[in-house]
C-alpha positions in Angstrom: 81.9 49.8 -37.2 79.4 51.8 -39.4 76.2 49.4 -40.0 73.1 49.9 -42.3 69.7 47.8 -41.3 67.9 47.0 -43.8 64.5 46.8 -42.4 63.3 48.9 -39.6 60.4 46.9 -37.8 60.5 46.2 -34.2 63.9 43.6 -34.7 65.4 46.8 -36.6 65.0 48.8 -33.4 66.7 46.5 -31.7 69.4 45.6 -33.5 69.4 49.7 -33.5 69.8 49.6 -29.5 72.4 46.8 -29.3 74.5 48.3 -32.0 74.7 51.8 -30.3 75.4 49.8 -26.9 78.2 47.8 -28.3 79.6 51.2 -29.3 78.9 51.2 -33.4 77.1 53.7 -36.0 74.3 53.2 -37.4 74.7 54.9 -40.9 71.6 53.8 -42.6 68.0 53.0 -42.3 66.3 51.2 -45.4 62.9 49.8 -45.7 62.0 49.8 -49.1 62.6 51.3 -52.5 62.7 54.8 -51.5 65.0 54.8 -48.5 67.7 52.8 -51.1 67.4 55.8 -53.2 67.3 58.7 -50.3 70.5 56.5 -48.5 72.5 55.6 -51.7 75.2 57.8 -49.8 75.1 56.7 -46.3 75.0 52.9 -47.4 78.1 53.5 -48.9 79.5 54.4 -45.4 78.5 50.7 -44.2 81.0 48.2 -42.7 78.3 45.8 -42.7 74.4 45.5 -43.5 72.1 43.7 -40.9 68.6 43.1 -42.9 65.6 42.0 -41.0 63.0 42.6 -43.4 60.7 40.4 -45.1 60.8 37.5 -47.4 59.5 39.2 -50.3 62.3 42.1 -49.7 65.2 39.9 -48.5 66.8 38.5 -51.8 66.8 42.0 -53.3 68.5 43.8 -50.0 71.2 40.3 -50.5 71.9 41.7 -54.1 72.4 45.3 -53.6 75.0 44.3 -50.8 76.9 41.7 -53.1 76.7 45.0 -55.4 78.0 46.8 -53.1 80.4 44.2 -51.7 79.3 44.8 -48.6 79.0 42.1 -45.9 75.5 41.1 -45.0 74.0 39.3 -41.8 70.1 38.1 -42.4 68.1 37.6 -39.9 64.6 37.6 -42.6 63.6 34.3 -43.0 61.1 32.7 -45.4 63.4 32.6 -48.5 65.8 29.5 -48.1 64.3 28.4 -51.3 67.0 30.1 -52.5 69.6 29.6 -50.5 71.7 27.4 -52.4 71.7 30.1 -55.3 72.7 33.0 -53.3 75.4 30.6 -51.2 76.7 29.8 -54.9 76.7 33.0 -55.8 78.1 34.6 -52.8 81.4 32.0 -52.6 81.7 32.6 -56.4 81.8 36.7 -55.9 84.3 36.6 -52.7 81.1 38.1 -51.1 80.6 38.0 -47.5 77.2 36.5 -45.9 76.0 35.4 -42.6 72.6 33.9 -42.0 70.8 32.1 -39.7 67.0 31.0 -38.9 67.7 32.2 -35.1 70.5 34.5 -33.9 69.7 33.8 -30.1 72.1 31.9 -28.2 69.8 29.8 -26.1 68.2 28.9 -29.4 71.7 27.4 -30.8 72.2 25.7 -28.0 68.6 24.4 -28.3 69.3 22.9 -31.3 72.1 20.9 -30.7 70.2 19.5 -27.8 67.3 18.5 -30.2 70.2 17.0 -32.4 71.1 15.0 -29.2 67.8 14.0 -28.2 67.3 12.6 -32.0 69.8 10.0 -31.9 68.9 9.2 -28.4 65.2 8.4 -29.4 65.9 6.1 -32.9 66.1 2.8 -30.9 62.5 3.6 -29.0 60.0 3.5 -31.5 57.3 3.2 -29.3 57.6 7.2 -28.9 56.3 9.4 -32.1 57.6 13.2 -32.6 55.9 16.4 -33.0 56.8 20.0 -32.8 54.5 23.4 -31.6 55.8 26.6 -32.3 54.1 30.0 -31.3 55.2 33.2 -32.5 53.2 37.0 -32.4 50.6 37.3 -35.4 53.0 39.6 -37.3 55.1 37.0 -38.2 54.8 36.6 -42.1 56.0 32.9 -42.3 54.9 29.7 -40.8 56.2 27.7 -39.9 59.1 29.3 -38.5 62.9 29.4 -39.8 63.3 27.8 -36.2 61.1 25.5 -36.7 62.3 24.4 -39.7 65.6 23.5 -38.9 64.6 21.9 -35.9 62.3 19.8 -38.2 64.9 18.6 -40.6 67.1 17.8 -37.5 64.9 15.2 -36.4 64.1 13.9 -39.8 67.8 13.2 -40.3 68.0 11.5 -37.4 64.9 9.9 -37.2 65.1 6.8 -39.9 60.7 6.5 -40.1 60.4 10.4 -40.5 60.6 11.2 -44.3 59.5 15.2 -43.9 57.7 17.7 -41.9 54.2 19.3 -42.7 52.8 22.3 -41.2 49.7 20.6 -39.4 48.5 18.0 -37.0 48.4 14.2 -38.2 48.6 10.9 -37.5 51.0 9.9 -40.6 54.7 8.3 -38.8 56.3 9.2 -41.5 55.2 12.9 -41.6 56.8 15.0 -38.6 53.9 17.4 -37.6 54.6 21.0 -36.9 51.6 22.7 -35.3 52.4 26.7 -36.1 50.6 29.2 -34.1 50.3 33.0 -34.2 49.1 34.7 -31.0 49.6 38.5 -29.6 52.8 39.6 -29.4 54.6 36.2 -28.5 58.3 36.4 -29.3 58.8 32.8 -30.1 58.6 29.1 -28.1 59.4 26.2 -29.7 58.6 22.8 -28.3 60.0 19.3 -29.5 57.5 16.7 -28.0 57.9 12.8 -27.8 54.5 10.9 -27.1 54.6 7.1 -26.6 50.9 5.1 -24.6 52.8 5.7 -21.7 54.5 9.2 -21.0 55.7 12.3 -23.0 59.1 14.0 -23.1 59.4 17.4 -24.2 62.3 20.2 -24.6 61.1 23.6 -24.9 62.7 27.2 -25.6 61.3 30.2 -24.9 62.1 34.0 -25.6 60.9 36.7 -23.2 62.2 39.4 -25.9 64.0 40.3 -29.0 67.2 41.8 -27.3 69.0 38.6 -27.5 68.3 37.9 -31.6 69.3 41.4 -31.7 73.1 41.0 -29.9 73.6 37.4 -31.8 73.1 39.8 -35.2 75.4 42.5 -34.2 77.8 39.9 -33.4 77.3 38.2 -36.7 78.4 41.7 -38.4 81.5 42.0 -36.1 82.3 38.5 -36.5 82.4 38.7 -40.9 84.8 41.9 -40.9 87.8 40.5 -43.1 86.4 37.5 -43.7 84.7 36.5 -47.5 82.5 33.2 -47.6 78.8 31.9 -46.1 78.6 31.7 -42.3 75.8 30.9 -39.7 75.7 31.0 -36.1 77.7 27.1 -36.1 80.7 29.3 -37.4 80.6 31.7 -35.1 80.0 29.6 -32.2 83.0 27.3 -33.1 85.4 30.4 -33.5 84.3 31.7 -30.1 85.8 28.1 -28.4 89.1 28.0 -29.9 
């Protein structure tokens, strides 16, 4: 498979590594306006496009692949205010697009045990929920895509919790997300429930990028012949049957 990444920061490289491991080309390297127009030619070459850029770059990288009509995985994150436009979009075109806050395995499987621990918790409303994430100070969003959906897990489980903010406070119907950005952290997350008595917490933790890096490369194999919007639940389904 011939793949262009579109973005070529430290996930870029990786994604770089784990491609050239798993046996594929890497045709193209784009990080901004100039590199579209010096790799018109090689993009064409593509099978697939893996874009970890940034927020502010993301959505155009998404329409040059539609385009293009090639497939896309996204790793960015920071621009699912748009999401349902480009999903519309994307299903309306026979396009091909895979996205996901987290590509990491461990991280998937993290969030279906926060899902789990959700439901478990509603009847014991002595306990009140927070969340910490940490992530290196290059990271342009906050909180993170991670975070996010961990957040909006709990609140749909959760009947009290109405919506998350991105701070500590005392308000039960506000889900606190404490965000912070330190050295060259690759990411923990932490789901904490604190009642007068005792604390329960579930924690993941990355020791290094490698692993966002193979779930992405997967994500590209995984869309070849197919049209439509997947995430890492698609894939992960696919891969038990």
């Amino acid at each position: 498979m011939n793949i262009a990444i579109l973005g070529y920061g430290k996930m870029g490289e990786q994604v770089e590594l784990v491609a050239l491991e798993r046996k594929h080309r890497v045709v193209a390297f784009i990080d901004g306006e100039e590199d579209w127009k010096k790799s018109a030619k090689a993009f064409e070459q593509a099978d697939a496009a893996i874009d970890f850029s940034t927020p502010s770059a993301v959505l155009e990288n998404i329409n040059r692949c539609f385009e293009a009509h090639k497939p896309i995985v996204i790793g960015t994150t920071g621009w699912y205010g748009q999401l349902a436009e480009v999903r519309e979009r994307c299903l309306a075109e026979g396009q091909s697009l895979f996205y996901a806050s987290n590509f990491s395995l461990g991280v998937n499987l993290f969030f279906r045990l926060n899902r789990y621990l959700a439901k478990l918790m509603v009847p014991h409303s002595e306990y009140d929920v927070s969340m910490e994430e940490v992530h290196h100070t290059s990271k342009k969003d906050a909180p993170s895509g991670t975070a996010i959906v961990l957040a909006n897990d709990i609140i749909a489980a959760i009947p009290h919790k109405e919506s998350w903010i991105n701070q500590e406070n005392d308000n039960r119907s506000e889900l606190s997300i404490k965000s912070q950005r330190l050295g060259s952290q690759v990411g923990t997350h932490s789901v904490v429930y604190t009642s007068p008595m005792d604390e329960i917490r579930i924690t993941h933790q990355s020791f290094n990028r490698k692993a966002f890096a193979i779930g992405a490369v997967r994500a590209a194999e995984f869309l070849q012949g197919k049209s439509g919007c997947f995430t890492m639940e698609d894939m992960l389904e696919a891969e038990c049957k």
